[in-house]
N, C-alpha and C positions, 0 to 999 in steps of 0.2 A: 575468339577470332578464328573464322576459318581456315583451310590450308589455304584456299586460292587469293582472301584478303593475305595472308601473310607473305605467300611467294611474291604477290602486287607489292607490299612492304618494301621487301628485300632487293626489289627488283628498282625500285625509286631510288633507297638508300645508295645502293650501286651505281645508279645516275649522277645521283649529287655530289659523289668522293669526285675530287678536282685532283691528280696525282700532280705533282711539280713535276717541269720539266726534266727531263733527263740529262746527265751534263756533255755539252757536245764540244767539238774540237772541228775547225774550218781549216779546210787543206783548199790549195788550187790547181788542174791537174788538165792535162789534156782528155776530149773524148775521143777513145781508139777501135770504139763498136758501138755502135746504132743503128737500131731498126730492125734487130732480128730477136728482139723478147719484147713484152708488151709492157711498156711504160718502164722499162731500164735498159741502162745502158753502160758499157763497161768503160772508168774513166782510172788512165796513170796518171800516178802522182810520183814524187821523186823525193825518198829520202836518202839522207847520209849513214853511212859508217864507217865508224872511226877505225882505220888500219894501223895494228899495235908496230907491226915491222917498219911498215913505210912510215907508220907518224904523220899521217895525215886523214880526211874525211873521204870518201869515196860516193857517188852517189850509186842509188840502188833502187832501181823501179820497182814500182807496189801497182798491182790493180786489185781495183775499187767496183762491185756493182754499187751503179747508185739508180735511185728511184725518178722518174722525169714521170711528172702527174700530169704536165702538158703532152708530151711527147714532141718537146719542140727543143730538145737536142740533134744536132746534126754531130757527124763524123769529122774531128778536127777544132772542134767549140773548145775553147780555153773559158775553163769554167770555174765555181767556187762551190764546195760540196763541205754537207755538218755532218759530222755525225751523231749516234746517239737516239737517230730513231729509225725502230726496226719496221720494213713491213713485210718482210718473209725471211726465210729460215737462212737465205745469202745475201739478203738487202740491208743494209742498217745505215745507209748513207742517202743522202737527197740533197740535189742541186737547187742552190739559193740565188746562185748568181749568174747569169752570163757573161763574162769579162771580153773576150772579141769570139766574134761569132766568123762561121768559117760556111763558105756559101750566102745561101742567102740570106738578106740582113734580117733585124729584128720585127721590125713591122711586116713582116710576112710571116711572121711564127707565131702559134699561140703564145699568150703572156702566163711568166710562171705564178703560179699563185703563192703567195705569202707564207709563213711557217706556221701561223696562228690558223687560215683556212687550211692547210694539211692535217692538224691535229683536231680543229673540228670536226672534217667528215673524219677523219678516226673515231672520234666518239660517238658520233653519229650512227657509223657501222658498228662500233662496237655495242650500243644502245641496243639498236634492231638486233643484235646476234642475241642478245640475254633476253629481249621481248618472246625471241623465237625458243631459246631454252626452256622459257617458265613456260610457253605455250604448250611444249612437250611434256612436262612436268606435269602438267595441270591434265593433259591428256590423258598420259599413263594414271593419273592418281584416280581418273574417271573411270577408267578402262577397268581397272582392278577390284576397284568396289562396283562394277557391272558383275565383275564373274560372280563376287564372293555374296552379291545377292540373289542373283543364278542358281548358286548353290546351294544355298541357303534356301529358296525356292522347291528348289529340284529335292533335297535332304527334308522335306514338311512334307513333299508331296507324297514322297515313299514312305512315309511313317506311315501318313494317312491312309494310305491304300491308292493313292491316288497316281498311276499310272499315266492320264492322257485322257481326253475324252474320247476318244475311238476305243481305244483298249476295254474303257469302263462298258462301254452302249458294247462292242461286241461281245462282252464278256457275260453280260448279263442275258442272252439266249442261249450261251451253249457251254457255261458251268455252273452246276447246281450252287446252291446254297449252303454255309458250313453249318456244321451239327449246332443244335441249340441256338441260330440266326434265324432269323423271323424276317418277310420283306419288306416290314414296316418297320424295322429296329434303328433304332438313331441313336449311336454312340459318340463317348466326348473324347477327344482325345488329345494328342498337343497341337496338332490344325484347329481346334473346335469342335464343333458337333458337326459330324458326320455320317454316313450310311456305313455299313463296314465292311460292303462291296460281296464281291462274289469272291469265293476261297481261289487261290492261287499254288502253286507248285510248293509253297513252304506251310501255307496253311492247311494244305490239304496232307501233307507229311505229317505238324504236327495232331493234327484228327486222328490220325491213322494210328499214332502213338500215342494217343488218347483211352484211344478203345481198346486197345491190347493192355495197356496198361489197368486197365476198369477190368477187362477178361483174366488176366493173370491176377489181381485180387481177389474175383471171384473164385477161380479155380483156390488158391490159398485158404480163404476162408470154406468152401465145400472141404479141402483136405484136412483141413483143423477140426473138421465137424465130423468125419469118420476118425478121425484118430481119438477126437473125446469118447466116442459110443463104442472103440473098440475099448479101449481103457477102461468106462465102468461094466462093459461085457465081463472083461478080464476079471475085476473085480468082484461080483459077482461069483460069477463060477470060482473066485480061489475062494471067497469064503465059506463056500462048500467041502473045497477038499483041503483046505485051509493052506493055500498055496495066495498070495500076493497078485496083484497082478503085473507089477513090474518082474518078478521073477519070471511066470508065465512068457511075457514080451521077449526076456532074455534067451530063454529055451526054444521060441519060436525064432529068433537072430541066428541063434547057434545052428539048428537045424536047417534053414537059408544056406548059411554060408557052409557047411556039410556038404550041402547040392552043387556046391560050385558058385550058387548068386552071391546078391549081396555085395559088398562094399569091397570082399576082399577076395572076390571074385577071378580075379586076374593073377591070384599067384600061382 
């Protein structure tokens, strides 16, 4: 299963959970602000408490925002309001009832809707809000394996040599060829088979450390080859005066470093 069928999955699954009502409590209470927030309105309601000195109940106003889906609360409506469902961070109340209405009457105001259509379009909005989630989700997850084949793209094409086609077409009139590349040479490499372009800033460094490297061997091998032919010289001539030719070597050291040369030149 893909991700996009699977977040579609999860995103159905999510549809279908039916949560139970939440448990709510019915108060009845005057409305004492209306009309200056959008679809609430602030409604007292009047409880008691118990006074331990006087031994008696005291009443004690509470305000309430509550939720008006019509907006057909007026200022002074003695109302009936539940609790228990939330629709912002200070609303958890919503008017059920109108008990006397204060101004004008009923049949001039929008009709409230029921409890069952307010948790409908809740679900409703809530539905679209997670359609719009996975839509992001599903975005990003597009987005991401864009780059990561980009670069994946861009990381083959720098193996290969392969710069851009402008780069390649101008590169090919105004830098030679690397050493031992032929302009008909087709190499493989982890692109496929390829041309192996014209040398660059790094291929052209390591050339250069190519060839000193090949010239410092040869100098090596030319020094190893007068050092063999002074050796059987040496040898030679000691078995005339029956002198060795390492001792000879030693006597020519000694006499060096006498001069001042030599290795030990500097003390």
């Amino acid at each position: 299963m893909s991700t996009l069928e699977s977040i579609r999955a999860a995103v159905a699954q999510a549809t279908r959970v039916v949560k139970p009502p939440p448990p709510s409590r019915n108060y009845t209470g005057v409305v004492v602000s209306a009309g200056k927030m959008s679809k609430t309105v602030k409604v007292r309601i009047m409880k008691q408490d118990w006074n331990h000195h006087v031994r008696k109940y005291f009443d004690r106003p509470v305000h309430y925002l509550t939720h008006d889906p019509a907006s057909s609360l007026r200022e002074g409506d003695i109302i009936r309001l539940a609790s228990g469902n939330r629709f912002s961070k200070n609303v958890r109340h919503v008017v059920t009832q109108i008990i006397a209405p204060f101004g004008p009457p009923l049949s001039e105001r929008p009709p409230l809707p029921s409890l069952d259509d307010i948790q409908a379009r809740k679900d409703e909005k809530k539905a679209a809000k997670t359609e719009r989630k996975s839509a992001r989700i599903t975005e990003e997850i597009r987005r991401k394996k864009e780059e990561k084949r980009l670069q994946r793209e861009k990381r083959r094409s720098k193996e290969a040599g392969k710069t851009g086609e402008a780069k390649v077409a101008d590169s090919e009139e105004s830098k030679p060829y690397a050493k031992g590349v032929r302009s008909d040479m087709v190499i493989e490499g982890s692109g496929g088979l390829h041309h192996p372009g014209k040398i660059h800033d790094r291929a052209m460094a390591n050339s250069q450390k190519a060839i000193r490297l090949k010239e410092k061997a040869q100098e090596n091998e030319e020094e190893l080859k007068r050092t063999d032919d002074r050796l059987e010289q040496m040898r030679v001539s000691g078995e005339e005066t029956g002198k060795t030719g390492t001792e000879e070597l030693k006597q020519e050291d000694e006499k060096t470093d006498s001069r001042g040369g030599g290795w030990f030149g500097w003390r």
